[in-house]
C-alpha positions in Angstrom: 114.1 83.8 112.7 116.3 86.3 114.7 115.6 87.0 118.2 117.2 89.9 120.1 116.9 91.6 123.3 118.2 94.9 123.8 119.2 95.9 127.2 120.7 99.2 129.0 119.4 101.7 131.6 116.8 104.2 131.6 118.2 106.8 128.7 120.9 104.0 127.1 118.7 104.8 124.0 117.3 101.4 123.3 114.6 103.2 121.8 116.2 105.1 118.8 117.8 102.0 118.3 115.2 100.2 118.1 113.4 101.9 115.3 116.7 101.1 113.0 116.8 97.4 113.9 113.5 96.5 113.1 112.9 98.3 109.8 116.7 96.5 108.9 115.8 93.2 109.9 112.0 93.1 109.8 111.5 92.2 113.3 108.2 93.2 115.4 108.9 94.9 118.5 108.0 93.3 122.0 107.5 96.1 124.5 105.7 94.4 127.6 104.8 98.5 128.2 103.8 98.6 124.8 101.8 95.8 124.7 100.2 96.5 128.0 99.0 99.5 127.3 97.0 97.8 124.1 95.6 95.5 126.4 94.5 97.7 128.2 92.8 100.0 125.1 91.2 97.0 123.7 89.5 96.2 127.1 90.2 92.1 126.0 90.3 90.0 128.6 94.1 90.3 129.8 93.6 94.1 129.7 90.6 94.0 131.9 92.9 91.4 134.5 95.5 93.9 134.3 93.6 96.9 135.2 91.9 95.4 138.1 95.3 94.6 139.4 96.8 98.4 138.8 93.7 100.0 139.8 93.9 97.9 143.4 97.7 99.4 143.5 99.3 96.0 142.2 102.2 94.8 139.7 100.7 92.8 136.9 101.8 89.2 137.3 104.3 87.4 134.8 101.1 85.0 134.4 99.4 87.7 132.3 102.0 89.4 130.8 103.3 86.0 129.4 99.8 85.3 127.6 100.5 89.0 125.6 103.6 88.3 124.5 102.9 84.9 123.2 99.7 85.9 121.7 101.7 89.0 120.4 104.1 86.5 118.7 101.3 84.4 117.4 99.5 86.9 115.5 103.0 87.8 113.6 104.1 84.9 111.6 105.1 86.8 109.3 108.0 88.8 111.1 111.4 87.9 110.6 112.0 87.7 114.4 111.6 89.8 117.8 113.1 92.5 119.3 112.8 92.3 123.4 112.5 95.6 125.3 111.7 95.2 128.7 111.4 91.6 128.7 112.8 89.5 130.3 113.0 92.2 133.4 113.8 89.7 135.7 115.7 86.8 136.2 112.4 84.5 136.5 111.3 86.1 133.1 114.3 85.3 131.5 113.0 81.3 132.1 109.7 82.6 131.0 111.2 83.4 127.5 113.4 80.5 127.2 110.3 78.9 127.4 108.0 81.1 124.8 111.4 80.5 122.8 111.4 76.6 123.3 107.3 76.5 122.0 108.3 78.8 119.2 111.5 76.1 117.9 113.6 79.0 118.2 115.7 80.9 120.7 117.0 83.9 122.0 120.2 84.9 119.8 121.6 87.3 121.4 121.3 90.2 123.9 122.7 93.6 123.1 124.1 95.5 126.6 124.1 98.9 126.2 126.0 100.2 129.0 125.7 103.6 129.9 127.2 105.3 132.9 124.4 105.9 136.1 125.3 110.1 135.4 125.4 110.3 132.0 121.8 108.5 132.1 120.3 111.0 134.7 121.6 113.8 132.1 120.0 112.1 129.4 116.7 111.8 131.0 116.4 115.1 132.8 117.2 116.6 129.6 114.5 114.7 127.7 112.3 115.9 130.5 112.5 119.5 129.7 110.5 118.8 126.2 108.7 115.4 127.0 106.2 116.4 129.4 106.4 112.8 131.2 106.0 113.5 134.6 108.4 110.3 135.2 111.7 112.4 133.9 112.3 114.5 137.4 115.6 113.3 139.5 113.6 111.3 142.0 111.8 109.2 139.4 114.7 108.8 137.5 117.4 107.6 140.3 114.7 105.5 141.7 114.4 103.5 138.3 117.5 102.9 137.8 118.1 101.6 141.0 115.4 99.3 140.4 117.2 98.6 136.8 120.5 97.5 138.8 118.5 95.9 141.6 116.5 93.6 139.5 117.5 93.7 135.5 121.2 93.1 136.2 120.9 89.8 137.3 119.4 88.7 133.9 122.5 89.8 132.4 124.3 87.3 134.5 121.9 84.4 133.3 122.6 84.8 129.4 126.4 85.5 130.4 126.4 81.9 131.6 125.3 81.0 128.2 127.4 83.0 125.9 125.1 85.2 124.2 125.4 88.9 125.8 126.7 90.9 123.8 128.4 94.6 125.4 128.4 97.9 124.2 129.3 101.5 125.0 126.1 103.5 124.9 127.9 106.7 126.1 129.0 107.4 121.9 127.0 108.9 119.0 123.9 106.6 118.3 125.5 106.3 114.4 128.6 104.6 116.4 126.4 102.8 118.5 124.3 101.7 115.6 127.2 99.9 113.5 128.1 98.3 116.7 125.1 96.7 116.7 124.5 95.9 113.3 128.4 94.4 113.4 126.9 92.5 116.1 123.8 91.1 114.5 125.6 90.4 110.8 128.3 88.1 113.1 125.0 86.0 114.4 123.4 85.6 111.2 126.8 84.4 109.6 126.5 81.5 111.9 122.7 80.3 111.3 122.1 77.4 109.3 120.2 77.6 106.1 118.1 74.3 105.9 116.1 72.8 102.9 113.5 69.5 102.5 113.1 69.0 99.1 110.2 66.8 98.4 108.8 65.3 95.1 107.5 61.7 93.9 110.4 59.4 92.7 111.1 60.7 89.3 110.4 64.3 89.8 114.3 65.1 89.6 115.0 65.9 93.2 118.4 64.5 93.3 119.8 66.4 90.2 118.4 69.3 91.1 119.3 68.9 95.5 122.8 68.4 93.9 122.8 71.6 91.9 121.1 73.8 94.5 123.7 72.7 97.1 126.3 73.1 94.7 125.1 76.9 93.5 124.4 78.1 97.6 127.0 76.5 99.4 125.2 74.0 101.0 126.4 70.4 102.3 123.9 67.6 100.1 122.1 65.3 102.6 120.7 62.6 100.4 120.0 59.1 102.1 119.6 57.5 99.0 123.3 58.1 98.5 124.5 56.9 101.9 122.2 53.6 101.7 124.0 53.1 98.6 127.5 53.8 99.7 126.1 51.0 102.4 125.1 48.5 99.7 128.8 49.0 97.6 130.5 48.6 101.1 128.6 44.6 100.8 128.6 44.8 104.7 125.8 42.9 106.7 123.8 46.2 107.2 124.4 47.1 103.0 122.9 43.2 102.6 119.6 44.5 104.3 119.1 47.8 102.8 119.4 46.0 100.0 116.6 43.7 100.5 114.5 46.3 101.4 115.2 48.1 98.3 114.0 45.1 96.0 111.4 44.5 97.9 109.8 48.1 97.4 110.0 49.1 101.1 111.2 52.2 102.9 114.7 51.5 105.4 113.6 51.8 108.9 114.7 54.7 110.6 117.4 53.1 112.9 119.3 52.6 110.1 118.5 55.9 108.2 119.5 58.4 111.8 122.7 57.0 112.5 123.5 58.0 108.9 122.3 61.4 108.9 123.6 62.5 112.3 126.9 61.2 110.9 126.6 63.6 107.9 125.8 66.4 110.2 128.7 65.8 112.4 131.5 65.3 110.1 130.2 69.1 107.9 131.5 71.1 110.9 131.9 74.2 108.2 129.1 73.6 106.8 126.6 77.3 105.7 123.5 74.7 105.7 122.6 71.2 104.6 119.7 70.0 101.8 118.2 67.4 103.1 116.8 65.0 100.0 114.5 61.4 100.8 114.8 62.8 104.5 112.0 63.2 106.3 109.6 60.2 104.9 107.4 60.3 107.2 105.6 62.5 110.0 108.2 60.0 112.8 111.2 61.2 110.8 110.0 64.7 110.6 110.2 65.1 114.2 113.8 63.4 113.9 114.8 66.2 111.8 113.5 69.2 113.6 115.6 67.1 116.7 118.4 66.8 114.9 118.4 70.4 113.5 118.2 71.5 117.5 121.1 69.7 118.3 123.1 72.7 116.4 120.6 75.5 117.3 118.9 75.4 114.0 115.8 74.3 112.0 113.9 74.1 108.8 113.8 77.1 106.9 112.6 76.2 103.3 110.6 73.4 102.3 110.5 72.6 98.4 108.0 70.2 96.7 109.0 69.7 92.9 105.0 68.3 91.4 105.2 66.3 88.3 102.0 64.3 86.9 101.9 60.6 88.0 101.7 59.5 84.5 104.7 61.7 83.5 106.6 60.2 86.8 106.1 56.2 85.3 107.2 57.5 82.0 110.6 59.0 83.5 111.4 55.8 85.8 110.8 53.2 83.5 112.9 55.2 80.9 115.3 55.4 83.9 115.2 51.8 84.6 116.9 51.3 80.8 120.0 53.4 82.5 123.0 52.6 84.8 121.4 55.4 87.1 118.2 52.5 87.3 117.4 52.0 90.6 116.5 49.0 92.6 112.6 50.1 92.6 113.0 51.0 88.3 113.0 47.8 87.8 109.6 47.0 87.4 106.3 48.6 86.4 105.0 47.0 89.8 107.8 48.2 92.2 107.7 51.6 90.5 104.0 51.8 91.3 104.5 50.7 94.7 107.1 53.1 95.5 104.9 56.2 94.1 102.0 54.9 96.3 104.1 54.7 99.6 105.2 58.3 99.0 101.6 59.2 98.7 101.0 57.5 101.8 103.0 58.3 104.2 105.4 61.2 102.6 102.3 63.5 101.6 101.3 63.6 104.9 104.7 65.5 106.2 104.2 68.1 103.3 100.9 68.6 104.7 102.3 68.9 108.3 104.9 71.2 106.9 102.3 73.5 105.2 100.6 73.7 108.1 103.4 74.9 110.2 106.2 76.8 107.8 104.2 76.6 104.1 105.9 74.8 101.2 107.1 76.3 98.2 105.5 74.4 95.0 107.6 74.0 91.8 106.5 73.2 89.0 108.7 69.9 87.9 107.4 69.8 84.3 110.1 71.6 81.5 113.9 71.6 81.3 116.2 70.9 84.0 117.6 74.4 83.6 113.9 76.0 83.6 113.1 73.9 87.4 116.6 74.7 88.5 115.9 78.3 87.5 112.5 78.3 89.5 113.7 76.6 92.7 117.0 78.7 93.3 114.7 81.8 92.6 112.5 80.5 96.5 116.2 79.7 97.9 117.3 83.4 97.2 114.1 84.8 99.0 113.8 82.4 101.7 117.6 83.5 102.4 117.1 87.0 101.8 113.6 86.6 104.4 115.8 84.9 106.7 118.6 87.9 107.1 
């Protein structure tokens, strides 16, 4: 998701702009103005709050304005992100939206300051005015709303200054100029997101071969904890001893053992494009761990992969495995094998539901050639990418 709020006086031109950016990047357009104004058409309850506050001569408080943006941003789950105009106006707002942010897991990822010079905007304006009809473009109007822009928006700019995200522009050049500053501006800030995968399947379905091969083919860093449990046991040190035991034994390694591990991985792939995370989350405690984790670096899930292969078909390949040097500790037996498939049922199959719920998961058919699954998975990676730019 990309989140952008687009600043500059009265006449800057955020408005032109604005039409480019979200047919580019698919993003649904938050104009508190905008959205007012619908309120207000549908007579729903915030529209009828809002005009009994204008019609007494009042401002309409950030109370109800917050409830319309966030039920704005509720009904479009499908958008690609947001584009702010007009919000946050003041420096209270801009809390506001950290907050609406902070319930959505995202953020705000950058602010585009279009600065345009107090003259050049009164031009603009009173030369709009001649063919707009808005009784609002006259001098008075004009000079008295950008004193209000200076007075009360400016400070906002000084509140995402602090955190490194403002982004300045001259808005007194042609708006095709202007426009490839922007875009230059946005393609720099999705370079740096993180392109995140869960890949989920029983024990058998393939998921490590085919993690391996995704990360391989997109760039990502692998994030199996099978593999690091087993660098663990190799290593023969007290805490490889226990995982150990808990292999043969059928049972899943508690997560104080398992986090350490993975916020290793994360920390040591500082150039990392995006991880794929494989036997990680387990379980709806570990799934919270990883959206956690993922916040730590200003990220999240953005693909979630199940690879379904009949139960039956799952013995068959794991007992056939078990005859291999890739057997693992659970192969062993017909008993652990069943075991392990019923603890993924139990309390794995309820974090693919949670997932569905929240993000939807992308269902791949696990049955046919390694080349034919491959070819079906990477074919979700390439759109979820392509959604998420």
């Amino acid at each position: 998701m990309l989140n952008i709020a687009l600043f500059g006086p009265p006449g800057a031109g955020k408005g032109t702009l604005s039409e480019y950016l979200l047919q580019h990047y698919n993003l649904f357009y938050i104009s508190t103005g905008d959205l007012l104004r619908r309120e207000l058409a549908k007579n729903s309850r915030l529209g009828q709050l809002a005009r009994d506050i204008i019609a007494s001569g009042g401002l309409v408080s950030d109370e109800i304005i917050v409830q319309i943006i966030e039920n704005t941003i509720t009904e479009h789950p499908d958008a690609d992100g947001f584009l702010f105009d007009g919000f946050p106006r003041t420096y209270i707002q801009s809390y506001i939206l950290d907050g609406l942010m902070i319930k959505m897991n995202s953020a705000l990822h950058c602010l585009v300051n279009m600065e345009v010079p107090a003259e050049v905007s009164v031009q603009r304006l009173l030369l709009r005015g001649q063919t707009s009809g808005r009784s609002d473009d006259n001098e008075i109007v004009i000079r008295n709303r950008l004193r209000e822009y200076s007075d009360k928006t400016l400070p906002v700019l000084g509140y995402y200054r602090d955190r490194g995200i403002v982004r300045d522009i001259n808005g007194n050049q042609p708006i095709e100029s202007v426009r490839e500053e922007v875009v230059a501006i946005i393609e720099a800030e999705l370079s740096k997101r993180l392109f995140n995968i869960v890949l989920f399947g029983y024990p058998g379905s393939g998921r490590g071969s085919q993690g391996r091969r995704l990360a391989e083919e997109f760039g990502l860093e692998y994030v199996s904890t099978g593999d690091m449990l087993e660098q663990e046991i190799a290593s023969a040190s007290t805490l490889g001893t226990k995982i150990r035991n808990l292999y043969e034994s059928g049972g899943l390694v508690t997560d104080d053992i398992v986090v350490p591990l993975i916020e290793k991985k994360l920390a040591q792939s500082t150039t990392a494009k995006g991880f794929i995370f494989k036997g990680f989350p387990r379980t709806l405690v570990q799934s919270y761990i990883l959206d956690g984790l993922l916040r730590k670096y200003g990220s999240s899930v953005n693909l979630i992969l199940d690879i379904e292969v009949p139960v039956l078909e799952l013995v068959h390949r794991l007992d056939a495995r078990s005859k291999t040097e890739r057997c693992m500790p659970y192969d062993s037996s017909t008993a652990k094998i069943v075991k392990r498939l019923q603890e993924h049922e139990q309390k794995t199959v309820p974090v693919i539901e949670k997932y569905q719920q929240q993000h939807g998961v992308s269902k791949i058919d696990g049955r046919g050639s390694f080349d034919e699954v491959f070819a079906k998975l990477a074919e979700q990676v390439r759109t979820a990418r392509k959604r998420m730019r």
